[in-house]
TIZALUM-390837 format. One record per residue (C-alpha): x, y, z; residue in three letters. Coordinates in steps of 0.5 Angstrom, whole numbers, padded with zeros to 4 digits, always signed. Each point is the difference from the previous one (the first is absolute). Example, Ala and Ser with C-alpha at 12.3 -4.5 7.8 and 13.67 -1.06 7.14 Angstrom:
<recs>
+0025-0009+0016ALA
+0002+0007-0002SER
</recs>
This chain:
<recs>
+0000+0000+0000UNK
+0002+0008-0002UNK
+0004+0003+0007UNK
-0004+0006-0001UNK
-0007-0004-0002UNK
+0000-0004+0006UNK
+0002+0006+0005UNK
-0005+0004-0003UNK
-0005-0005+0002UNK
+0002-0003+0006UNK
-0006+0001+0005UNK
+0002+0005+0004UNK
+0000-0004+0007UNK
+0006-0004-0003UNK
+0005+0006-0002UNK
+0005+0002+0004UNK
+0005+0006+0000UNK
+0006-0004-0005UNK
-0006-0003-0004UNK
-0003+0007-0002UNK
+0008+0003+0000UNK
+0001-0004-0006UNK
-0006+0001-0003UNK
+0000+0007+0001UNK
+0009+0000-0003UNK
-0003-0005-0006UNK
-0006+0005-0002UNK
+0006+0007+0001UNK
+0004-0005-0004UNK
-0005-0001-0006UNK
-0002+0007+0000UNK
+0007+0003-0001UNK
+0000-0005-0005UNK
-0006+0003-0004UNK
+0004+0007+0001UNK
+0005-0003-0003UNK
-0003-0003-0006UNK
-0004+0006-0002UNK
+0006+0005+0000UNK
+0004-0005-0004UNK
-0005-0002-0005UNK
-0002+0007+0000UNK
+0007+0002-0002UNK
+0000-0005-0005UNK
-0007+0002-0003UNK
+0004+0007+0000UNK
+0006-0002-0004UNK
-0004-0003-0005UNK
-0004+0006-0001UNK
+0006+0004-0002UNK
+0003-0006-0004UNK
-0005-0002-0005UNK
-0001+0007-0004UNK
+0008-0001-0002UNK
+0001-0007+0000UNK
-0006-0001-0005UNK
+0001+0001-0008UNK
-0007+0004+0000UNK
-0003+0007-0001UNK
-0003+0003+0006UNK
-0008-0002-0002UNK
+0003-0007+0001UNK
+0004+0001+0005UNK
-0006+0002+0004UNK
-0004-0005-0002UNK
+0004-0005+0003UNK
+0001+0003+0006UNK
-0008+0001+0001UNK
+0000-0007+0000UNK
+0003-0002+0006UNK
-0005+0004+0004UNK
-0006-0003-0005UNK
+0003-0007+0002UNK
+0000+0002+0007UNK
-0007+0003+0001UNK
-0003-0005-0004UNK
+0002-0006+0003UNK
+0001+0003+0008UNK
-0007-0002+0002UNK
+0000-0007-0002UNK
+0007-0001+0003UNK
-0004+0003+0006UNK
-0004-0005+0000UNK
+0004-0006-0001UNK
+0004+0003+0007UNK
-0006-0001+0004UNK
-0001-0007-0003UNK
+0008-0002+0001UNK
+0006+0001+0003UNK
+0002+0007+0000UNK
+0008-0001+0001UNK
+0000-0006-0006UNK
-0004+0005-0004UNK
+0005+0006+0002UNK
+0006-0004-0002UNK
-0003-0002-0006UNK
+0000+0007-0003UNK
+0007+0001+0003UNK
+0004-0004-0004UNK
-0005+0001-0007UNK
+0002+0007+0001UNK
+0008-0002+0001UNK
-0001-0004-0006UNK
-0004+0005-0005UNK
+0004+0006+0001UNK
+0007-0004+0000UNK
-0004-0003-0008UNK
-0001+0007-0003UNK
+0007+0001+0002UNK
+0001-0006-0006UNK
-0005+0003-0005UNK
-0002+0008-0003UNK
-0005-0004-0005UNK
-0005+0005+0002UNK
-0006-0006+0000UNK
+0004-0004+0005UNK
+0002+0006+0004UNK
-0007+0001+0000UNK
-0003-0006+0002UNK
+0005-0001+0005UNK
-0001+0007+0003UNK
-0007+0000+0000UNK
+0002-0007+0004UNK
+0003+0003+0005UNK
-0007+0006+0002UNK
-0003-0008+0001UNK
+0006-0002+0005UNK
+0001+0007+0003UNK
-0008-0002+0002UNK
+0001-0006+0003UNK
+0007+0002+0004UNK
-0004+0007+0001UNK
-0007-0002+0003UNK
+0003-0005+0005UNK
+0006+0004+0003UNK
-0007+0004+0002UNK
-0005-0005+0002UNK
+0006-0003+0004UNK
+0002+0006+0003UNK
-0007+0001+0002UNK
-0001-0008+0003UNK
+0006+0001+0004UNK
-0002+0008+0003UNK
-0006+0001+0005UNK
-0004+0005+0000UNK
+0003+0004+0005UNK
+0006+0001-0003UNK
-0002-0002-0008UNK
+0001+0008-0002UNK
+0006+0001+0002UNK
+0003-0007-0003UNK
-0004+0002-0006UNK
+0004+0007+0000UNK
+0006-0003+0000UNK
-0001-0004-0005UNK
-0003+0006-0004UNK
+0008+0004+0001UNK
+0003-0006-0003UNK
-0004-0001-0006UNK
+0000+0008-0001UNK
+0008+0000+0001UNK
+0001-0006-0004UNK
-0003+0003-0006UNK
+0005+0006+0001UNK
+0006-0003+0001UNK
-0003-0005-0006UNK
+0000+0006-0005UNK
+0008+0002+0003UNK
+0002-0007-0001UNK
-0002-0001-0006UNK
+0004+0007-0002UNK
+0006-0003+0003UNK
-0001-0006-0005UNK
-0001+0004-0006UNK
+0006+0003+0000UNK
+0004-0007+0002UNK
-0002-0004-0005UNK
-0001+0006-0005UNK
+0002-0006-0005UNK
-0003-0006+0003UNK
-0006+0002+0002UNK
-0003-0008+0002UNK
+0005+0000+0005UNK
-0004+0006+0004UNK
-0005-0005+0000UNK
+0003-0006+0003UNK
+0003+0005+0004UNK
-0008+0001+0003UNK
-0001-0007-0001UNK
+0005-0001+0005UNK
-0004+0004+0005UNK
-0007-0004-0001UNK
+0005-0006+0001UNK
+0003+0002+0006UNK
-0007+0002+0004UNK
-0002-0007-0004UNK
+0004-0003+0005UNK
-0001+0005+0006UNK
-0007-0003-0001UNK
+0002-0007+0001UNK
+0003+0001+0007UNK
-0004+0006+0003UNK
-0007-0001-0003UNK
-0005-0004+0004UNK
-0008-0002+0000UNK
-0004+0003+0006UNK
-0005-0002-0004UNK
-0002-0007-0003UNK
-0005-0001-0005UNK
-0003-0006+0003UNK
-0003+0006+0005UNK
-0002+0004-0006UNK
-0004-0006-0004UNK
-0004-0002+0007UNK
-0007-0002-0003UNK
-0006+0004+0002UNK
+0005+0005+0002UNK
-0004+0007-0001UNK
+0004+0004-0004UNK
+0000+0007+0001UNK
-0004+0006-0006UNK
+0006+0005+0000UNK
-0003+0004-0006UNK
-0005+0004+0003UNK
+0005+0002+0005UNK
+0005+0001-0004UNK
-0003+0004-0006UNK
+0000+0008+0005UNK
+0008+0000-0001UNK
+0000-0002-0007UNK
-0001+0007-0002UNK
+0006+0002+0003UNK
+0005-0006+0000UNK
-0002+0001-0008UNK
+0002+0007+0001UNK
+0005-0001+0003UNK
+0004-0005-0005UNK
-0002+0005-0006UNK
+0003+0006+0004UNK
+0007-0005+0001UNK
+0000-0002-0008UNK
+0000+0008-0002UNK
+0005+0002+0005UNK
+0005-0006-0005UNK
-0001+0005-0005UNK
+0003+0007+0004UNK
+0007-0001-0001UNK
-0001+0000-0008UNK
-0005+0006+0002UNK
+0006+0004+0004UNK
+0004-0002-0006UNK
-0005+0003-0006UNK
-0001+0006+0005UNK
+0007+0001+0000UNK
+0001+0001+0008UNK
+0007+0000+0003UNK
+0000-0006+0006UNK
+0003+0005+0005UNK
+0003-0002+0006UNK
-0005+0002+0004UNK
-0005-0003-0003UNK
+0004-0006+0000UNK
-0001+0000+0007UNK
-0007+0002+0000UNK
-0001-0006-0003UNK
+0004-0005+0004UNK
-0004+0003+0005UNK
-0005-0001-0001UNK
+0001-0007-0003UNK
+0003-0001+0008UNK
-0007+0002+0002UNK
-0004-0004-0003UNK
+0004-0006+0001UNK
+0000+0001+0008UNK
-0008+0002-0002UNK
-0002-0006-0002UNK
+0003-0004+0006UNK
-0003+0005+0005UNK
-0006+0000-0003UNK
-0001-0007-0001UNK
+0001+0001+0008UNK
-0005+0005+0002UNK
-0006-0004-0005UNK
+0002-0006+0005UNK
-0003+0005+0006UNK
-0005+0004-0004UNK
-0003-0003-0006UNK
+0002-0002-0007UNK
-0005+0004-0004UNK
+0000+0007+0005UNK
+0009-0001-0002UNK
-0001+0000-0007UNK
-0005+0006-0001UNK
+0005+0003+0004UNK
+0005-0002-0005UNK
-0004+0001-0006UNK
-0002+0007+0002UNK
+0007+0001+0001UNK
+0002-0001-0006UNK
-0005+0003-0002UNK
+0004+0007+0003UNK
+0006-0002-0003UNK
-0002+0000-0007UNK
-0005+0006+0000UNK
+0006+0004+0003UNK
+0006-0003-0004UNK
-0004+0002-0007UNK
-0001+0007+0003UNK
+0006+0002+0003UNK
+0004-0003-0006UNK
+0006+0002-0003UNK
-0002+0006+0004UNK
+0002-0003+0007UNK
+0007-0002-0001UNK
+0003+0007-0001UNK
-0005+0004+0004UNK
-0001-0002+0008UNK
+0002-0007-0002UNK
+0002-0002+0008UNK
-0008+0001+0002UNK
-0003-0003-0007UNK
+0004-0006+0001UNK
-0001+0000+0008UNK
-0008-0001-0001UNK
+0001-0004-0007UNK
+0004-0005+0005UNK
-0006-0001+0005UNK
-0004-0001-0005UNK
+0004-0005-0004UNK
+0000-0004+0007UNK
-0006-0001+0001UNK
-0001-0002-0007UNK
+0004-0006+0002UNK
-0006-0002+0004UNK
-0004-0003-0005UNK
+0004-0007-0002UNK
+0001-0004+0007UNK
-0007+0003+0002UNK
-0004-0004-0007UNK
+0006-0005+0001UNK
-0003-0002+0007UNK
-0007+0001-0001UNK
+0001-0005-0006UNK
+0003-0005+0004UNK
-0005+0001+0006UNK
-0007+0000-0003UNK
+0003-0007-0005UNK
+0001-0005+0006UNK
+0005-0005-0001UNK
-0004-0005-0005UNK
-0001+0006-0005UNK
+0006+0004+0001UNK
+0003-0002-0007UNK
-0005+0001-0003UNK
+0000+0009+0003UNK
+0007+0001-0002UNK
-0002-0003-0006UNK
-0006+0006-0001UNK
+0006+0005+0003UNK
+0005-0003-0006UNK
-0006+0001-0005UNK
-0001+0007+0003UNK
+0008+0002-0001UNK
+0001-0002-0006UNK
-0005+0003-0004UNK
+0001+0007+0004UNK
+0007+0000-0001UNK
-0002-0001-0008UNK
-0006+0006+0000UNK
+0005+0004+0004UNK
+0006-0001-0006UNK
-0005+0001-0006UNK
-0003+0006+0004UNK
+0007+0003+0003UNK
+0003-0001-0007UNK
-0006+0005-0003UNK
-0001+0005+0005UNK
+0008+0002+0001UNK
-0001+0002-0007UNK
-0002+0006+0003UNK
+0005+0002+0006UNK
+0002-0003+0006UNK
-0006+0002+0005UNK
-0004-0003-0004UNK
+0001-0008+0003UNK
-0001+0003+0005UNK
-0007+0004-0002UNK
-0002-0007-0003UNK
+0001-0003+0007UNK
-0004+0004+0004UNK
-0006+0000-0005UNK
+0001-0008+0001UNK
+0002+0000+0007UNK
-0006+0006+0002UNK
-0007-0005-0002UNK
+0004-0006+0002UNK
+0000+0003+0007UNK
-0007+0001+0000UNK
-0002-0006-0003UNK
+0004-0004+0006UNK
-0003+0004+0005UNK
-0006-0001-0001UNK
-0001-0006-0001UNK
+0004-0002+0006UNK
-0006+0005+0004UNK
-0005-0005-0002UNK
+0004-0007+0002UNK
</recs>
């Protein structure tokens, strides 16, 4: 039997303190795992994205194309991954999906047929499911409700820092193998294998699919209770896929990268990480929904006054602007750990997988309206990613409140 599975369900008259020491040492041990694993394949997913405009023998529209497939593949195929996460072991399901991104990446990295790269990519948006809704619906078995926002902060952090450091891996790989571009993509593969490995020896399984599979077990109905954040979470992940497209619109607009900008922004980006982890925290005492409204409606202000006061602000009383633009951005980091929890609380083990499905479907197809979108408005200027968020973010806020009033 699992270590963890038979501390978490020994009856609690038969637990002594070195039986809940090490259960409690397994589950932290699982979890920094998951830390790690998102952060690593995020750096992967990262790199890839950097690589394949160079790498491909393509026109920009193919280029595209290609890439689009991958959160297509990813979108169309989480909820059925969900599913099957509830109905099998999640560890196997999740070391499936690793070792077929290790094998896809290191593949493309042997052809630039675009076909073959394009089945293989769209492949790996299938694998990036599997690895991406277990690591998930793991993270929230392994969590108790009491401490589950600030576990999901956590996790959020390293997803979020892994893409980043991803796109600057990927830079370093490009200028490295500027001739022999393939080995920049076993250089990644050579990252997924690594967490692959790390899988193997850290994860557990604190929940058993015999649990999940027990006959006449009332499966709980999450889709009246998930349907008053939609709104916002889509919101949200449209917002995230427009903000893909600022540094090509600082770019166009001819805005000089100052140091004083530069740490505006890596201020700014340091807030919002320990804001996901404070937040996911405070949602643990408060309420999940209550700690996202308050995030959306940070964003909100931060989007208002950012397309207002830009260019505007970063010559004139720049210290006040960026000080108020600071807090408002830390707030906004409230809204991921805040659905992250939610999702994972009203689920219940036995639909768990199929929640973070929904949540995978629901970023994937943000993120895509938000490149598509974000690509047409900064057309017009800078600010106008940011007007767009606002115009989206404004009835989303709305909407989510009120049907969260009439629950």
């Amino acid at each position: 039997m699992d270590h963890l599975a038979y501390y978490i369900n020994k009856p609690p008259c038969q637990v002594v303190p070195s039986d809940a020491a090490m259960a409690k040492k397994i589950g932290a041990r699982m979890i920094l795992y998951l830390y790690l694993a998102v952060f690593l394949t995020r750096i992967g997913f990262g790199s890839v994205t950097i690589l394949f405009p160079l790498y491909l023998p393509a026109g920009a529209f193919q280029v595209g194309l290609i890439l689009a497939l991958y959160p297509i593949a990813e979108a169309v195929s989480a909820m059925p991954v969900g599913r099957l996460a509830d109905r099998m072991s999640r560890k196997r399901l999740h070391l499936i999906g690793m070792t077929l991104i290790t094998v896809l990446t290191a593949a493309i990295g042997f052809t630039r047929n675009l076909l073959n790269v394009s089945v293989l990519h769209a492949l790996m948006g299938v694998s990036a499911a599997m690895a991406a809704v277990t690591s998930l619906t793991l993270l929230g078995d392994a969590t108790k409700q009491t401490n589950r926002g600030k576990k999901m902060g956590g996790f959020d952090l390293a997803n979020l820092g892994g893409y980043g450091l991803g796109f600057g891996v990927g830079s370093v790989l490009v200028t490295a193998f500027a001739s022999r571009l393939s080995y920049a993509f076993w250089v990644t593969s050579g990252i997924f294998l690594f967490t692959s490995i790390l899988a193997t020896k850290f994860l557990v399984e604190p929940v058993r699919s015999d649990e999940l599979n027990q006959p006449g077990i009332r499966r709980r109905r999450i889709g009246s209770k998930i349907r008053p954040v939609l709104p916002v979470w889509l919101g949200q992940t449209i917002i995230l896929g427009m903000y893909f497209l600022l540094p090509k619109a600082f770019r166009d607009a001819n805005i000089t990268i100052s140091g004083q900008l530069l740490v505006f922004l890596g201020a700014i980006g340091g807030l919002f990480a320990l804001g996901a982890i404070v937040f996911g925290h405070i949602s643990d005492k408060v309420g999940r929904t209550k700690i996202m409204v308050l995030g959306a409606v940070g964003e909100f202000g931060f989007l208002v006054l950012f397309g207002l006061s830009f260019p505007y602000f970063l010559t004139h009383n720049f210290l006040e602007y960026a000080a108020v633009l600071a807090s408002l951005f830390f707030l906004a980091s409230a809204i991921a750990p805040a659905i992250l929890s939610y999702v994972s609380d009203i689920s219940g083990k036995a639909r768990r997988g199929s929640a973070n499905g929904l949540y995978s479907v629901v970023l994937s197809i943000g993120m895509a309206i938000g490149n598509i979108l974000g690509g047409f408005v900064s057309e017009f200027g800078v600010q106008w990613i940011f007007f767009a968020g606002a115009g989206i973010l404004f009835p989303s806020i709305i909407i989510s409140s009120s049907l969260l009033r009439k629950k």
